[in-house]
C-alpha positions as CSV (number, residue, x, y, z in Angstrom):
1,X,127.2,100.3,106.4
2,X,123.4,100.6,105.9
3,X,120.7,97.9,105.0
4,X,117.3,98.0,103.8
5,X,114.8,95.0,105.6
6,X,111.5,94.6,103.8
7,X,108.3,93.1,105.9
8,X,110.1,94.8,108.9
9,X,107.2,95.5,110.9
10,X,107.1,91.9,112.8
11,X,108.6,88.5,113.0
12,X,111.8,87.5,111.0
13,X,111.9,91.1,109.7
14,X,111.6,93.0,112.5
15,X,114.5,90.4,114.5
16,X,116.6,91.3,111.6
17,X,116.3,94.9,112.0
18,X,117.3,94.7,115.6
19,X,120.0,92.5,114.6
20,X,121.8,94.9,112.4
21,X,121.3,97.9,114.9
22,X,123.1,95.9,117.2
23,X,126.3,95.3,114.5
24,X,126.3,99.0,114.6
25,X,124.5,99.6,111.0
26,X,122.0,102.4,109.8
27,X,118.5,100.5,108.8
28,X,115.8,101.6,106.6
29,X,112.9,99.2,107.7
30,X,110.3,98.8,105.4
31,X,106.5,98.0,106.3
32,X,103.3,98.0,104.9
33,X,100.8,99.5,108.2
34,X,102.9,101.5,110.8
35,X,104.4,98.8,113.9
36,X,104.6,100.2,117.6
37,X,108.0,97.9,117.7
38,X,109.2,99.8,115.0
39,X,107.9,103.0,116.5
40,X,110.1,102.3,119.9
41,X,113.1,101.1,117.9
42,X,113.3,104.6,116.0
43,X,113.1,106.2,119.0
44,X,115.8,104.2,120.4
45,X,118.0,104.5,117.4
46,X,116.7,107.9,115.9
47,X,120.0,108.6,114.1
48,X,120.3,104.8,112.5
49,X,117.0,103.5,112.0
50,X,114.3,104.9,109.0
51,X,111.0,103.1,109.3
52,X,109.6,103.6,105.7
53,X,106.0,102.6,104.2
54,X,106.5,100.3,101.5
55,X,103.4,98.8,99.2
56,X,105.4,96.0,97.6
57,X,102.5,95.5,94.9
58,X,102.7,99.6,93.8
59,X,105.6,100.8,91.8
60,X,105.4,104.1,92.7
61,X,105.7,102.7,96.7
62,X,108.7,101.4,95.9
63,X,110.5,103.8,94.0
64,X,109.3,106.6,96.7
65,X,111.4,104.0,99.5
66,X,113.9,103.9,97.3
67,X,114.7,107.8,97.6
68,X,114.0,107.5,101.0
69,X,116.9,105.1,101.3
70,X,119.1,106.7,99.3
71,X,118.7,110.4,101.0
72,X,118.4,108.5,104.9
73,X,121.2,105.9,104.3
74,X,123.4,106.7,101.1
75,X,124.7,103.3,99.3
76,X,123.3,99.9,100.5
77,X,124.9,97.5,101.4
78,X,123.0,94.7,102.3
79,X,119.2,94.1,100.8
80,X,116.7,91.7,102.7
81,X,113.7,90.6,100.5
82,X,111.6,88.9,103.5
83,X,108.3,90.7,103.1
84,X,106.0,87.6,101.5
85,X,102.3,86.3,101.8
86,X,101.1,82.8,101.5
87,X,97.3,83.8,100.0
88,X,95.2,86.7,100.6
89,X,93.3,84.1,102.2
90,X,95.8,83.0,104.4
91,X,95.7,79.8,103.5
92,X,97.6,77.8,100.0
93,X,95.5,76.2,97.5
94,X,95.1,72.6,97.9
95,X,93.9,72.2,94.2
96,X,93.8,74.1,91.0
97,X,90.1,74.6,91.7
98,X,90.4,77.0,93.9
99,X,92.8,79.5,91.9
100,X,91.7,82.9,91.4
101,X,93.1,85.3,89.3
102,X,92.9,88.5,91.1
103,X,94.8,86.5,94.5
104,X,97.2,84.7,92.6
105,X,98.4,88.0,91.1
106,X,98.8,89.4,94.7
107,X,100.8,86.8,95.4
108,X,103.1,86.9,92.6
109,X,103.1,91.1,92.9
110,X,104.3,90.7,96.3
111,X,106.5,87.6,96.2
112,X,108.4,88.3,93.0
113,X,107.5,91.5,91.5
114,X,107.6,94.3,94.0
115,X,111.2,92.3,95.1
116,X,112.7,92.8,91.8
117,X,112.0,95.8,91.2
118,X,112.7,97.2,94.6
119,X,115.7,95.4,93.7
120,X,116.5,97.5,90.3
121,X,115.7,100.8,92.4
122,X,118.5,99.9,95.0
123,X,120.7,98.9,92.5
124,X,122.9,101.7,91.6
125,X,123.6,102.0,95.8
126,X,124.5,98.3,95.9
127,X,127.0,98.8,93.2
128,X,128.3,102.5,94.3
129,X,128.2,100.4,98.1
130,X,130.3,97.4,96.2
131,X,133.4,99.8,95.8
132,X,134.7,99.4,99.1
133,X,132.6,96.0,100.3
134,X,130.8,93.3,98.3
135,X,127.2,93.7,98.5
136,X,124.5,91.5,99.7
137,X,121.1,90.9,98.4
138,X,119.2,88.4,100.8
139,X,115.8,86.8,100.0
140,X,114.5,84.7,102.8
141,X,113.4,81.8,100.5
142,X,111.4,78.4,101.1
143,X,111.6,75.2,100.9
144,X,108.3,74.8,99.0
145,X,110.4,76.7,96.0
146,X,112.3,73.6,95.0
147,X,111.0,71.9,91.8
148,X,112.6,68.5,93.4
149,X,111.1,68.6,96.4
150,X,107.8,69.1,95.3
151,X,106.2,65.8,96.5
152,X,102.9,66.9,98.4
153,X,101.9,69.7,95.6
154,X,99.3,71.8,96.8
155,X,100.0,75.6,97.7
156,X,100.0,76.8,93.7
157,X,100.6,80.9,93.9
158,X,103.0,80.2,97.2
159,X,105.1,77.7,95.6
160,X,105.1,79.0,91.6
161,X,106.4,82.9,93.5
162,X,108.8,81.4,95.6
163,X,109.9,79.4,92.7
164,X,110.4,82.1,90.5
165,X,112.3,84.2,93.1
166,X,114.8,81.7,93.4
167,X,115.3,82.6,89.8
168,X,115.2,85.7,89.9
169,X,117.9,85.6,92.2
170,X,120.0,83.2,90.6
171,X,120.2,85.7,87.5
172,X,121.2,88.5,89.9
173,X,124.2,86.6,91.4
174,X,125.2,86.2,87.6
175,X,125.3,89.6,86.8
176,X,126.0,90.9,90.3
177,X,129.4,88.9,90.1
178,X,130.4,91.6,87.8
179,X,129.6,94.3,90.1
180,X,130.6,92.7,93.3
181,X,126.8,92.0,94.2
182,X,126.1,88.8,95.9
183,X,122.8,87.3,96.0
184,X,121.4,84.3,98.3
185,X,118.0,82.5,99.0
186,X,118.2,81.3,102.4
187,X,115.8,78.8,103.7
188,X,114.7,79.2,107.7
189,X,112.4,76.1,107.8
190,X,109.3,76.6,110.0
191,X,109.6,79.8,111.9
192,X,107.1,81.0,114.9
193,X,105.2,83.9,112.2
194,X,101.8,84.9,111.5
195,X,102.8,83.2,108.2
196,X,103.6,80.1,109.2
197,X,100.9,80.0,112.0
198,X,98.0,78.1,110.2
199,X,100.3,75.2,109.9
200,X,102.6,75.0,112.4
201,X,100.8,71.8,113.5
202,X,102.3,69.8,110.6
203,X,105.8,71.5,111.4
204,X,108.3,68.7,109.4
205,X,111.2,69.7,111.6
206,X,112.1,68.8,115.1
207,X,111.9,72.4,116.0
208,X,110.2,75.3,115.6
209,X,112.6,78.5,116.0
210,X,111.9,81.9,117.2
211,X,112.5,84.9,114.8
212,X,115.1,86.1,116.5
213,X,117.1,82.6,116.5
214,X,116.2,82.5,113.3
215,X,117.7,86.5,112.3
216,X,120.8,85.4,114.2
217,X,121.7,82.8,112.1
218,X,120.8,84.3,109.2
219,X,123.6,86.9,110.4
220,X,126.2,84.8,110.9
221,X,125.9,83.2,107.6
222,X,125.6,86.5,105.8
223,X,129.2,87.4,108.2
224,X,130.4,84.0,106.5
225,X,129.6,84.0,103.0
226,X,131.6,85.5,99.8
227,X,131.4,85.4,96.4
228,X,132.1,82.0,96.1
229,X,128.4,81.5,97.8
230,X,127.1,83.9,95.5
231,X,124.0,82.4,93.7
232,X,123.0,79.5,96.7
233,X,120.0,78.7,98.2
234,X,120.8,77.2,101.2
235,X,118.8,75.8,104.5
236,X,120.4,78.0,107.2
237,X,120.6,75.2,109.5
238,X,122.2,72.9,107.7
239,X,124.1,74.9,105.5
240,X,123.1,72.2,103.2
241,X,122.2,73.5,99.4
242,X,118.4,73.0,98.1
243,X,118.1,71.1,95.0
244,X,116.3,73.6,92.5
């Protein structure tokens, strides 16, 4: 069984890629630079584990990891969309003022668009993968996506990709049911990344969990769930759904 991890170079990623070579799977690990952890990882697991370079806003990055996949790992069974970016800033606008073209369509490229159509160049192995296993497609989501929630605003290019992931990946579980494709958004709160750094001062939750706890869950869901979860987007803690 083989799976393709995007944003695999650190944090949540790079826990989740360790993860799956512990179950025993072959990996194709995608990243934007080149990661020494990655680097000592392949040399570990030279026969199970494909670090590949992967520019998430460049289609012809993406199809090229694609083939890579395909020749290094045959069919996929499980997809991980967890590569994202907050602002090229690194920090969310705090008021339509301070929108800029040219970085709000970074963050939608990288959030939404390079996803889905990494997404569409996987998906003949997810299906030809489906014949003997449902397959997965994962997006680590957040909790800033949901419409209902919204009560603190702010964060406009974060919160209008995330948001449009969610349906993104609500359409695939609709036509992956036909092809035995599942597709979740799962929520990991506040996690110790780079990402979540700037504000991990005004963490909401009573903790603040380690990529690895956090890839371990996420593992044992993903064990769990079936195609009745198809479609969810769920806070892996809780198990709780998200309102939309």
């Amino acid at each position: 069984m083989s799976a393709f991890v995007t944003g695999a170079s650190r944090g949540i990623g790079l826990a989740l890629v360790q993860g799956l070579l512990r179950q025993g799977r072959r990996v194709v690990a995608a990243q934007r630079g080149q990661s020494q952890a990655l680097q000592a990882l392949h040399q570990e697991y030279p026969e199970r584990l494909l670090p590949v370079k992967l520019d998430l806003t460049d289609e012809a990055s993406i199809k090229s990891a694609a083939a890579e996949a395909e020749t290094f790992a045959g069919d996929v069974q499980l997809l991980v969309h967890n590569a994202g970016i907050m602002h090229p800033s690194g920090r969310g606008e705090n008021s339509v003022s301070r929108l800029e073209f040219n970085a709000f369509s970074q963050v939608l490229a990288t959030n939404v668009l390079g996803p889905a159509m990494l997404t569409k160049a996987l998906y003949p192995r997810l299906r030809a993968a489906a014949a003997t296993e449902p397959s997965k497609v994962v997006a680590v989501g957040a909790g800033v996506a949901s419409l209902q929630g919204n009560q603190a605003g702010g964060w406009y290019s974060y919160r209008a990709s995330k948001t449009a992931m969610n349906a993104f990946m609500k359409n695939l579980s609709i036509e992956g049911a036909r092809h035995k494709v599942m597709a979740f958004t799962l929520y990991p709160q506040m996690v110790d990344t780079a990402l979540a750094k700037p504000y991990v001062k005004g963490n909401p939750y009573p903790e603040l969990r380690t990529p690895e706890e956090t890839a371990e869950r996420m593992l044992e869901l993903l064990q769990s769930f079936g195609p009745a979860d198809t479609g969810r987007f769920v806070n892996i803690w809780s198990k709780e759904d998200i309102p939309w």
